[in-house]
C-alpha positions in Angstrom: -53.7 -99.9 -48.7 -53.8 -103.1 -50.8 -50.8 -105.5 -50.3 -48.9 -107.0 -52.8 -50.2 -110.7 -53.8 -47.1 -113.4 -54.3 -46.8 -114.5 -57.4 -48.4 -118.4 -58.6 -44.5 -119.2 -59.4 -42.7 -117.4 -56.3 -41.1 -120.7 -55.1 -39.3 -121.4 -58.8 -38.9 -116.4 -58.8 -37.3 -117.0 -54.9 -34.8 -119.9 -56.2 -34.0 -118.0 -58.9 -33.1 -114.9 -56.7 -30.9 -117.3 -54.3 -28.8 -118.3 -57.7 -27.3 -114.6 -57.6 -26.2 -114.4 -53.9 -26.8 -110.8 -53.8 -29.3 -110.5 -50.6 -27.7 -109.2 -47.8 -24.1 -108.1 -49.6 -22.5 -104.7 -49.1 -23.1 -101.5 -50.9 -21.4 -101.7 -54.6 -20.1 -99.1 -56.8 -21.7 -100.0 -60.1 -25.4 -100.8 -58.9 -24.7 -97.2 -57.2 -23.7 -95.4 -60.2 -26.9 -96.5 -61.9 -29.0 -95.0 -59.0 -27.4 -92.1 -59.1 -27.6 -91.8 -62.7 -31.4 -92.9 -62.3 -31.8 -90.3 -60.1 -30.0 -87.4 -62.2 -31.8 -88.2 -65.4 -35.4 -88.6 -63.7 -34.7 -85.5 -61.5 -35.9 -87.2 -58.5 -34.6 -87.4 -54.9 -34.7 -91.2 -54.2 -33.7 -94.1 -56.9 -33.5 -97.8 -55.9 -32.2 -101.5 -56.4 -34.6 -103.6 -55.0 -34.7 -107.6 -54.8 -37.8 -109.1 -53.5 -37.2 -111.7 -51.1 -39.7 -113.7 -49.3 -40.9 -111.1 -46.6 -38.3 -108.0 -47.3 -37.5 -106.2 -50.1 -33.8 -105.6 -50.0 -32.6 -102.6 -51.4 -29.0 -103.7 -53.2 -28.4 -99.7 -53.9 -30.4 -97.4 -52.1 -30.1 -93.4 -53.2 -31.5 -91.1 -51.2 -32.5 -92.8 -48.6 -30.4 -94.4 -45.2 -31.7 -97.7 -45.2 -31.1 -100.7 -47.0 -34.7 -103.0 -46.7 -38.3 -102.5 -45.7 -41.4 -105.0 -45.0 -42.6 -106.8 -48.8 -46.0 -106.0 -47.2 -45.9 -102.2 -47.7 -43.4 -101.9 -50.6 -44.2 -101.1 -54.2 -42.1 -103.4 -55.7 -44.2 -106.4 -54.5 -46.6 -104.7 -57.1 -44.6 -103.7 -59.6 -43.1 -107.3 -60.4 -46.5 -108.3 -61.3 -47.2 -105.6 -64.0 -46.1 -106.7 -67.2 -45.7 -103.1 -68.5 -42.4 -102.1 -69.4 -42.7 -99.5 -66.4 -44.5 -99.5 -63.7 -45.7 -96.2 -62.8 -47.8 -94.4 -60.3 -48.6 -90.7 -60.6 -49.5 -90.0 -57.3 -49.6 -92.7 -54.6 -52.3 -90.8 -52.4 -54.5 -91.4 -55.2 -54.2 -95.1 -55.5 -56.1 -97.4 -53.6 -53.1 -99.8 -53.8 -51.4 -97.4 -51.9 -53.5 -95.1 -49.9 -51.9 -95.4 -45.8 -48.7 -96.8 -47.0 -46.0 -96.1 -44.3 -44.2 -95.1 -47.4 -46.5 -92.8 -48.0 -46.8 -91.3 -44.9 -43.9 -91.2 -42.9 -41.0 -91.2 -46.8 -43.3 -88.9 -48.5 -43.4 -91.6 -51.2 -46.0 -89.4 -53.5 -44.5 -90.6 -57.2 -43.2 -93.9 -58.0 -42.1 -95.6 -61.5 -40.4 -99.1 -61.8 -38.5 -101.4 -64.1 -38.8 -105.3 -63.4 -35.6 -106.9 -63.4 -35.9 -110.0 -65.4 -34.1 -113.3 -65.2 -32.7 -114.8 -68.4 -35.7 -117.3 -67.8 -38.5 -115.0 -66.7 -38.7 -114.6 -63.4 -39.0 -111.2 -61.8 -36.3 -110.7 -59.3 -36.8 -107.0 -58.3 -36.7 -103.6 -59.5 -35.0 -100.1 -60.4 -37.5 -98.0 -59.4 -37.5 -94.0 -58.5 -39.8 -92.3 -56.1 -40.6 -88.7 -55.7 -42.3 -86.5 -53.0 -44.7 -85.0 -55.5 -47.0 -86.2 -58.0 -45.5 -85.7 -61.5 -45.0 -87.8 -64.6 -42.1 -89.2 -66.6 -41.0 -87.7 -70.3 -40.4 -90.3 -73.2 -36.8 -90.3 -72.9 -36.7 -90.6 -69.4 -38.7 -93.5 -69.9 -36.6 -95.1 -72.3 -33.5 -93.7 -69.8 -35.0 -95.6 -67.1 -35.7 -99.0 -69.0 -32.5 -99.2 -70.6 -30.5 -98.5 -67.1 -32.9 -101.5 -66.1 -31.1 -104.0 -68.4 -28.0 -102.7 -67.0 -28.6 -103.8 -63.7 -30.0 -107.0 -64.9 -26.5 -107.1 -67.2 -24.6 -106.4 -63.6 -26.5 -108.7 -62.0 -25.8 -111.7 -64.7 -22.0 -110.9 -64.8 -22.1 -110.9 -61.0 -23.5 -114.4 -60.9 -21.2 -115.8 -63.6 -18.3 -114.7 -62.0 -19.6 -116.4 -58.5 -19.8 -119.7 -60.6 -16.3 -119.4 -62.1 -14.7 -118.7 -58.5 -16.6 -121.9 -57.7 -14.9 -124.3 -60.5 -12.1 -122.0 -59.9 -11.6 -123.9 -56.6 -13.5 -127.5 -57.2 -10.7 -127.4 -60.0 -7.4 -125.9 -57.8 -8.6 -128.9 -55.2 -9.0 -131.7 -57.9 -5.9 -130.6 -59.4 -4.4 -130.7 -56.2 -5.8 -134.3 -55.6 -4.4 -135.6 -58.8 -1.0 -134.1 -57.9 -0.9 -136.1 -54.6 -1.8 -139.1 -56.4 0.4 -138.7 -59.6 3.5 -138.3 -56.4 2.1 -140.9 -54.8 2.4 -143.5 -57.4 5.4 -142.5 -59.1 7.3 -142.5 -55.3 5.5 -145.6 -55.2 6.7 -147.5 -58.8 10.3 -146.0 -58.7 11.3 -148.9 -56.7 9.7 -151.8 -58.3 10.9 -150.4 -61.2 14.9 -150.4 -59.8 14.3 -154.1 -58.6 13.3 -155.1 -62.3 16.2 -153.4 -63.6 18.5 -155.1 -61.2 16.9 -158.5 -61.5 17.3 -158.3 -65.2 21.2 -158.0 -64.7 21.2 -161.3 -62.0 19.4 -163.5 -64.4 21.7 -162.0 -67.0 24.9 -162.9 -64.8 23.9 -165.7 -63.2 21.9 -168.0 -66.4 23.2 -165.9 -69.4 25.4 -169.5 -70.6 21.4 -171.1 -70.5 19.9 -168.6 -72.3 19.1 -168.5 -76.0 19.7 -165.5 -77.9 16.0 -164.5 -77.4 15.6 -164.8 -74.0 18.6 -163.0 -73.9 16.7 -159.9 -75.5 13.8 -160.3 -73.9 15.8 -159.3 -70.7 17.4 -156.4 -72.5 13.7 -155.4 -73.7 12.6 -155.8 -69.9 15.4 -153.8 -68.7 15.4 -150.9 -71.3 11.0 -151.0 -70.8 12.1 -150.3 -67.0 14.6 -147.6 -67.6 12.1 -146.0 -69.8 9.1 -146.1 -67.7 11.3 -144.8 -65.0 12.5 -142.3 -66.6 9.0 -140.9 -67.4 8.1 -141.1 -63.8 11.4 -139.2 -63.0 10.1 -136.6 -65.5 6.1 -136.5 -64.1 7.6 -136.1 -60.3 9.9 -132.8 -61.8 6.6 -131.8 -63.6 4.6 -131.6 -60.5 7.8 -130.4 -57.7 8.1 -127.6 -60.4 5.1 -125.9 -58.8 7.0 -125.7 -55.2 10.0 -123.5 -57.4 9.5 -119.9 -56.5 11.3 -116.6 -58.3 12.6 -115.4 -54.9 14.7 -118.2 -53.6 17.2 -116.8 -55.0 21.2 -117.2 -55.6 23.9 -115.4 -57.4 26.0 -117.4 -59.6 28.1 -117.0 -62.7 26.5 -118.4 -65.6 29.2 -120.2 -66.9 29.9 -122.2 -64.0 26.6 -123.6 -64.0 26.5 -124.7 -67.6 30.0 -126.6 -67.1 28.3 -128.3 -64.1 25.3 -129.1 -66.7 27.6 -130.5 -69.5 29.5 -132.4 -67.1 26.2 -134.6 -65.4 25.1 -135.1 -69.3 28.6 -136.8 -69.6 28.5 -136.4 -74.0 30.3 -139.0 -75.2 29.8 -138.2 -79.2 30.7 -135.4 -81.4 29.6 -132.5 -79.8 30.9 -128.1 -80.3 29.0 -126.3 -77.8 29.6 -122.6 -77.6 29.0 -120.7 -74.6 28.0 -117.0 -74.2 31.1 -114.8 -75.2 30.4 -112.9 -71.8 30.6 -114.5 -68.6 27.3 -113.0 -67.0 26.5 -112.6 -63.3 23.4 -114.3 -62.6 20.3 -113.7 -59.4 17.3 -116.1 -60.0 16.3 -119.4 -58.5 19.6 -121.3 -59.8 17.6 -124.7 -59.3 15.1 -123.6 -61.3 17.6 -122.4 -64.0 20.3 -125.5 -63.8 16.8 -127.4 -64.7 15.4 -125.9 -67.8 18.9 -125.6 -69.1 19.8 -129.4 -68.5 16.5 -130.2 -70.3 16.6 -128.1 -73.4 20.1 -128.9 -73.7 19.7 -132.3 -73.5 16.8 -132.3 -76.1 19.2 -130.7 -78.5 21.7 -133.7 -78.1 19.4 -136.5 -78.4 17.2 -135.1 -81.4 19.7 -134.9 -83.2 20.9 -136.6 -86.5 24.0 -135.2 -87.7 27.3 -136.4 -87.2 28.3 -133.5 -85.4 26.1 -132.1 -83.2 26.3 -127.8 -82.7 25.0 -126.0 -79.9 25.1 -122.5 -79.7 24.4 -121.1 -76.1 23.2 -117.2 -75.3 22.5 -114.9 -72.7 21.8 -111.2 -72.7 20.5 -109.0 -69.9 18.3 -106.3 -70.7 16.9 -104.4 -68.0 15.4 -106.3 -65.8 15.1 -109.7 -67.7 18.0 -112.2 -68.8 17.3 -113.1 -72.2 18.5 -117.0 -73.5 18.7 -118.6 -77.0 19.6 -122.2 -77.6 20.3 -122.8 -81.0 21.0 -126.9 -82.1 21.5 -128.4 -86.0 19.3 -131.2 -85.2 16.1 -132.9 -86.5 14.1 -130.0 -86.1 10.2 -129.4 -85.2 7.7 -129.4 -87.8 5.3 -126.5 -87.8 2.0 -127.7 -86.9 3.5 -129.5 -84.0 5.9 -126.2 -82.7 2.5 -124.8 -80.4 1.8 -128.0 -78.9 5.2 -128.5 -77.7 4.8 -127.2 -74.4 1.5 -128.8 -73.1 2.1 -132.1 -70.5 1.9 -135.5 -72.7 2.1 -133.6 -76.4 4.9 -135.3 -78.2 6.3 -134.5 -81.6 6.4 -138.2 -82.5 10.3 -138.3 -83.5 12.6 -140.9 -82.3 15.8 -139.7 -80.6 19.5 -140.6 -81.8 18.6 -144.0 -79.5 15.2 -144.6 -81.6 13.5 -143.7 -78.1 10.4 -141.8 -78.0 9.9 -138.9 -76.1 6.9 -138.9 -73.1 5.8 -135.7 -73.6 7.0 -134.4 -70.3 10.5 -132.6 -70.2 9.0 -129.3 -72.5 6.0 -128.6 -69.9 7.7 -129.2 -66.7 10.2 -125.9 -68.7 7.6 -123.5 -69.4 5.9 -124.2 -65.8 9.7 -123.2 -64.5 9.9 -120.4 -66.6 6.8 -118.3 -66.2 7.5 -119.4 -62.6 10.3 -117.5 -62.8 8.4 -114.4 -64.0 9.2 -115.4 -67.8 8.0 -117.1 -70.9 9.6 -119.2 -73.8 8.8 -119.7 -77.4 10.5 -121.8 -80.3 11.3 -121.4 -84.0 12.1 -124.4 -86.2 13.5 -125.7 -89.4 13.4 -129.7 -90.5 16.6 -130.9 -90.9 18.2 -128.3 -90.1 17.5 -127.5 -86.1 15.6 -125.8 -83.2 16.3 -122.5 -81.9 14.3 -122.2 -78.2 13.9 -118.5 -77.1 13.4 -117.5 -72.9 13.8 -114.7 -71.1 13.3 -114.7 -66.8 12.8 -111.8 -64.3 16.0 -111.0 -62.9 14.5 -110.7 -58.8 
């Protein structure tokens, strides 16, 4: 018996072999269909997975035989990685000086052997699909071919295998980044609120108390530093509801009539212009998270009172339930959305670029922190628009 020499690159082939995280993993349905296939189609009684590690060869799919690794020393593996043949074959093992006293040989009855190298994207030779026999006998052209292209199967297995172990990695780096920037983002918007009140309220002192002193332009500039601060509070306001969205669930839920909660909505906006709002003709009975719903309501109804320009302002209101989804439209003649900008809408910071009916810009904020609620909620939304003439938003929830 000859052993198997290691390779002049096994360091760079054993590093490689690490990267897939498949030595010393449980038994797996695909990599044992392709033995078994291996085995059918070759008409022999053992067909293996093998990965070469240092001292071992571990058998990822072992048919026909109960154990799952043997000594790198006695296998034929360790010399089939080193064959650059397409297959590795050897007729009868009793024959071959490579092989003659193999334990294999002797105690398995490991007589006929052929192998395919399982090659890395970047060369190395990680292991092999190999079939063994207890007679001597040869191969036919097509189970040849059979045999290589089940090879690249494995190796295709193996690949997707290792892709998915990286994507699970980013996976979580990104779930606890994106958790760290949520702490912060609370952090500092908890943080600034109150700054931000003291600014607004020392604006109005130095208003009261010097407003005779003042020039009509230091005037303004306290109105500018007061509106800045409302503004800047108000975005925070809306980046802390962005992020508390995530902590709404589907099943804390409530029943409530629908109209009742859109009264309370028009009542906190307090609409003090030309306004015809028309509910739902049908008072519906509704079981979601009411939060969750008074919420994406309040802020698509509010969007359709301050983007707008007419002098009176229409909102049409509807609800459906089909099944086991409530189905919403609201429906405004205001300013409207213009088409390249209607599938941005919905992604945190993407503005349309319009003023509002106070010449404010919007932060980009209010549409996101919606659709989060909403496929929360076990829904989705979508919009259609018209400039000029108004914005028709379309959502339906799971009813729980």
């Amino acid at each position: 018996m000859i052993k198997p020499t290691i390779p002049k690159d096994e360091d760079e082939r054993l590093e490689a072999l690490q990267e897939y995280g498949l030595l010393d993993t449980l038994p797996d349905r695909d990599f044992d269909t392709i033995t078994a296939l291996a085995s059918s189609i070759c008409d022999v009684p053992i067909s293996l997975i093998s990965l070469l590690d240092s001292d071992r060869n571990f058998l990822k799919s072992h048919h026909g035989i109960p154990f799952n690794e043997s000594p790198r020393d006695i296998s034929f593996c360790g010399h089939a990685i080193l064959d650059e043949n397409p297959i590795f074959i050897v007729p009868d093992a009793r024959k071959d000086l490579r092989f003659i006293n193999n334990p294999l040989v002797k105690t398995q009855d490991a007589i006929f052997y052929a192998g395919v190298r399982l090659l890395s994207p970047t060369g190395y030779p990680l292991g092999t699909l190999c079939i063994f026999d207890k007679k001597p006998r040869s191969l036919t052209e097509t189970q040849q071919e059979s045999l290589k292209m089940l090879g690249h199967q494995v190796m295709n297995l193996l690949e997707a295998r290792k892709k998915n172990k990286e994507l699970i990695i980013l996976r979580d780096i990104m779930k606890a980044k994106n958790k760290e920037l949520k702490n912060f983002a609370g952090i500092i918007s908890h943080d600034m609120k109150m700054p931000l009140a003291n600014m607004i309220v020392t604006a109005d002192l130095l208003k009261a108390k010097y407003g005779t002193q003042l020039d009509e332009q230091a005037l303004k500039y306290l109105s500018y530093l007061k509106q800045s601060s409302f503004t800047l509070s108000d975005y925070i306001s809306g980046l802390l509801a962005h992020y508390e969205s995530d902590k709404i669930r589907k099943n804390d839920v409530e029943v409530f009539n629908l109209q009742h909660l859109l009264e309370e909505i028009f009542d906190l906006l307090n609409i003090n212009m030309a306004c015809e709002i028309n509910f739902p003709e049908e008072d519906i009975e509704v079981r979601c998270n009411r939060a969750a719903l008074e919420q994406i309501l309040l802020n698509l109804i509010g969007n359709s009172l301050k983007y707008n320009d007419k002098e009176k302002i229409i909102i049409d209101i509807e609800c459906n339930r089909v099944k086991n989804k409530y189905l919403f439209k609201i429906t405004d003649n205001g300013i409207g959305i213009p088409l390249e900008k209607q599938h941005e809408i919905f992604k945190l910071f993407s503005i349309v670029g319009n003023l509002d009916r106070n010449g404010n810009k919007g932060h980009g904020i209010g549409l996101s922190t919606v659709k989060k609620l909403i496929l929360n909620l076990g829904g989705n939304i979508s919009v259609t628009s018209e400039l000029g003439k108004g914005t028709t938003f379309s959502f339906f929830i799971a009813t729980v």
